[in-house]
N, C-alpha and C positions, 0 to 999 in steps of 0.2 A: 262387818263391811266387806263387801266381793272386791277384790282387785280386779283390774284392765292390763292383761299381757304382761301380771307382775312384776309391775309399777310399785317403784318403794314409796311414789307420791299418790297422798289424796289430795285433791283440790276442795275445798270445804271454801261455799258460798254461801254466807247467813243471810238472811232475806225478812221483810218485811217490808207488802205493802207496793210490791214492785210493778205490778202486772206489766206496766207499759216500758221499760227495759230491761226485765229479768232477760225475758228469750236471746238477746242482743249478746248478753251476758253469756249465756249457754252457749250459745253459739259460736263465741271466739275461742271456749276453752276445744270445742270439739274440730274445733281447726288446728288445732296445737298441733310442732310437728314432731312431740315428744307425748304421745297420749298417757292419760291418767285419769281413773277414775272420778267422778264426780260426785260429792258428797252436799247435799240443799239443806241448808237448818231452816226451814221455816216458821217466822216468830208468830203462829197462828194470826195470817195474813188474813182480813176481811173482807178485799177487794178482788177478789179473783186470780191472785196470782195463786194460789191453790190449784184451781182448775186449769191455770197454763202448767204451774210445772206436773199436772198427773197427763198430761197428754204427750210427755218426752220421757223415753223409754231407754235415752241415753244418762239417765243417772240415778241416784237415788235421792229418798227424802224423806227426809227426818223433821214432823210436824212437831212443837212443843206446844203444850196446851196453855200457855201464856206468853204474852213478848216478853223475853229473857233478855233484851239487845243485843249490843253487839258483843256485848263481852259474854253475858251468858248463852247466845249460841256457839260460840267459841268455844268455850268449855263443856256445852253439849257434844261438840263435835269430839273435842280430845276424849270424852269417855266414851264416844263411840266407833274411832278409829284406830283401825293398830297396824297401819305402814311406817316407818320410822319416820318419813318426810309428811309436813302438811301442808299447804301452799294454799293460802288466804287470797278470796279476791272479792272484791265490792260489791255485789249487785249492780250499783249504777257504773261498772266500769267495763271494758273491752280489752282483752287482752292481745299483742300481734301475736302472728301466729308463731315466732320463736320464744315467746316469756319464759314457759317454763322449762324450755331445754337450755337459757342462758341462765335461770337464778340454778339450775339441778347441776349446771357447768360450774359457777361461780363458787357454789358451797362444795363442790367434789373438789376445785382446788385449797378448800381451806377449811381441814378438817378440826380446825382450830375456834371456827367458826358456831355458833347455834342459829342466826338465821341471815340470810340476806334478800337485801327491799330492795323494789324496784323503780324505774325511771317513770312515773307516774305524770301523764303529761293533759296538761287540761282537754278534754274532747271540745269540738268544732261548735260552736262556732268560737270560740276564745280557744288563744293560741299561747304554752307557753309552758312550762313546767308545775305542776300542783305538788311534788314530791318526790325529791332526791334521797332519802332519808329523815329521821326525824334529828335535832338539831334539841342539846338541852341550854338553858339562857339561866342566867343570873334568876335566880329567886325560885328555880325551879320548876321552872316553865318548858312544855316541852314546843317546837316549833316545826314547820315544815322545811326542812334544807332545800335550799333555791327558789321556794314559791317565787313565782314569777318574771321567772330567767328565760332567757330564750330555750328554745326545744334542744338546742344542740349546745347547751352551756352541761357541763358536768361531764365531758366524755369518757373517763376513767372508772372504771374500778377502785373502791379504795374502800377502806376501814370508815363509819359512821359509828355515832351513839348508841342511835336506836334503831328498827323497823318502824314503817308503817303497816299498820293493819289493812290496808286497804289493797296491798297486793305486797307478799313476800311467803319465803320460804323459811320453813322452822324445823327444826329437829325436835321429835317429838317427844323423845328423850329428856332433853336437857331443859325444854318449858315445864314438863310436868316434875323433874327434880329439881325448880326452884318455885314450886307451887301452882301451876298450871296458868289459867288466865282467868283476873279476877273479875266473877261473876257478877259481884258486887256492885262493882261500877257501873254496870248496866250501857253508859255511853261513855268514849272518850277519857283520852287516858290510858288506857288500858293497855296501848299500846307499848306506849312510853315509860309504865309500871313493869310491863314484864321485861321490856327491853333496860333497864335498868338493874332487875332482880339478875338475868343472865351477865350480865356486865359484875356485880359484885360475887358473881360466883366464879368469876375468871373465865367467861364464854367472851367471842369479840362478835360483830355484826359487820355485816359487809354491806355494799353498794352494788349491782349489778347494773349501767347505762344499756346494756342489752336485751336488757330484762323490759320490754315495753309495754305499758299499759294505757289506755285512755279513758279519762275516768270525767263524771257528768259530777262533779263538785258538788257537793251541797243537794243532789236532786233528790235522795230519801232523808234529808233534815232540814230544819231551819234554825241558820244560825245567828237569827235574831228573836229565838223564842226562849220564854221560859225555860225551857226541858234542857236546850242546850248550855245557857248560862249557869243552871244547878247545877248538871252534872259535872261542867266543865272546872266551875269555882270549887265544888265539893271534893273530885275526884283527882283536882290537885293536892290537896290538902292530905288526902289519904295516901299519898304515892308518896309525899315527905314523909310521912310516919313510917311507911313501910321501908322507902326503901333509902333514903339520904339521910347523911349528919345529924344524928340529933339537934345540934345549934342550930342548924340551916331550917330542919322542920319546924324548932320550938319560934323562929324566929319571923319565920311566914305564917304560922298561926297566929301569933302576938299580932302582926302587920296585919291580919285582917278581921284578926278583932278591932283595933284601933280606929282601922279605917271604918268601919261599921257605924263602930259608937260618934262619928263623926258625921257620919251621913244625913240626919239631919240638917246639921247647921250648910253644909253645899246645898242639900237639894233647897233650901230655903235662898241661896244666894243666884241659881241656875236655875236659865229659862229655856223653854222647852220641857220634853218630853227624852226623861232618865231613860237610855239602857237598862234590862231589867239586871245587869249584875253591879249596878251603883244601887239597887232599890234596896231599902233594909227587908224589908217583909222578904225578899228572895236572898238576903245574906243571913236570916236569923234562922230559914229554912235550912240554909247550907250548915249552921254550926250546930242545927239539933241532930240534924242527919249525921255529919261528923262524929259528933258526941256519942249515937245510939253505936256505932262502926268502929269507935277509940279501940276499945279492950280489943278486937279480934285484929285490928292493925297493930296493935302494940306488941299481942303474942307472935304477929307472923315476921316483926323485926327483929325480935327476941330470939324465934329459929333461924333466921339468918346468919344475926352477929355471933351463932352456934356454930353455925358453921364451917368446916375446918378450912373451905379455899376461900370463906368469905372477904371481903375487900371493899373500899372506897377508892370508886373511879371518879368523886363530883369532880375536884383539882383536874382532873385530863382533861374531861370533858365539857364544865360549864365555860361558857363564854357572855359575855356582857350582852343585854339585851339591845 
């Protein structure tokens, strides 16, 4: 990977399927008024955003010959970058032109620090915040901090759970020595998994309000489809395994077995048309998936509680849903 005026950040943008706001995207990073290379995972896009990003000469791109998502372009990216800082941003999102000279601010004062997320605030025409940090609830759940607060709610700096993936800064260091970002999960999660791992490794996470993003929510997913409900239900399941209490994971597994084997007798009492993550056929899919995934989640709990600065931060950090 070439560096930009030896820039210890890459900006690494995973993509799929963008054509009509990748450029948009490019374009706010190359306004930055802290420049940094540009690093495009492209999840072998079939609509043309291919042929937009080979006509911009301002960055690079790295094609993968299958969609890896979001997690495994991630992970393409960390083995093929090597500035210590990497600085995540959405495809469907916009960054001002100060983002990443306030999160490269906010982590130089806090070297204490492995990454910190940004003020991610819904683009126009919906007004309001999409993402303060990520926020973990009772049952291990991870959430958006502040979804839908006003633009100017959250004005400080402060200590959060997790990052969002969707725009933050990482130390490339301390993701890859608590396992990198898992590929596995394909969508969702991923986030809040790795932000977790750094958390029981004695790393904190920060907040940067200055750090500003504008981001098109939902406009490369849909989050009333299949793909999102598997990955979302599944990819829970394996971040208790991996990374929280034994009791807490054995006990959100047992809760969605139950709730399964019960799904019958509801959907026979309820009218309408089920959400597919009440459907069984899309929860027996989530626990075979689980099942084939158990052994390599169990081992990598296993290197953790090895660990010598390993720890449990759930007590700090969950809070009641």
């Amino acid at each position: 990977m070439t560096s930009t005026s030896g820039s210890p950040v890459t900006v690494v943008v995973v993509t799929w399927r963008a054509r009509e706001f990748i450029a948009s995207c490019l374009d706010s990073l190359r306004a930055q008024t802290r420049p940094a290379p540009v690093l495009v995972i492209d999840n072998a896009s079939t609509d043309g955003t291919a042929e937009v990003l080979a006509r911009r000469t301002d960055i690079e791109v790295l094609r993968l010959p299958v969609n890896a998502g979001f997690a495994g372009g991630v992970a393409a990216a960390l083995r093929h970058v090597h500035t210590p800082l990497i600085a995540l941003l959405n495809d469907d999102a916009e960054a001002d032109p100060g983002w990443l000279e306030a999160l490269q601010e906010e982590l130089d004062r806090h070297p204490e620090a492995a990454a910190v997320t940004s003020r991610l605030l819904w683009a126009p025409p919906r007004t309001g915040i999409n993402n303060a940090g990520v926020e973990l609830l009772a049952g291990g759940y991870g959430a958006d901090r502040g979804a839908g607060s006003p633009e100017d709610a959250f004005p400080d700096p402060t200590e959060v759970f997790g990052f969002s993936g969707g725009a933050a800064l990482l130390r490339r260091e301390a993701v890859e020595a608590v396992g990198g970002f898992p590929a596995e999960f394909f969508l969702y999660y991923e986030d809040t998994d790795t932000s977790w791992r750094l958390r029981n490794a004695g790393w904190s996470i920060r907040y940067s309000p200055g750090a500003v993003v504008r981001h098109r929510h939902g406009a490369s997913s849909n989050f009333q489809s299949r793909l999102f409900h598997f990955h979302n239900e599944r990819n829970r399941l394996l971040m208790l395994v991996r990374c929280a209490p034994g009791a807490l994971a054995l006990r959100e597994i047992c809760a969605f077995l139950a709730r399964t084997a019960t799904m019958p007798v509801r959907a026979a009492n309820r009218r309408g048309t089920a959400p597919p993550n009440v459907r069984v056929g899309l929860r027996i899919r989530v626990l075979a998936s689980l099942a084939v995934r158990l052994p390599s989640a169990v081992r990598h709990r296993v290197r953790r509680l090895d660990a010598s600065r390993s720890r449990d931060v759930t007590s700090r950090w969950m809070r009641p849903a």
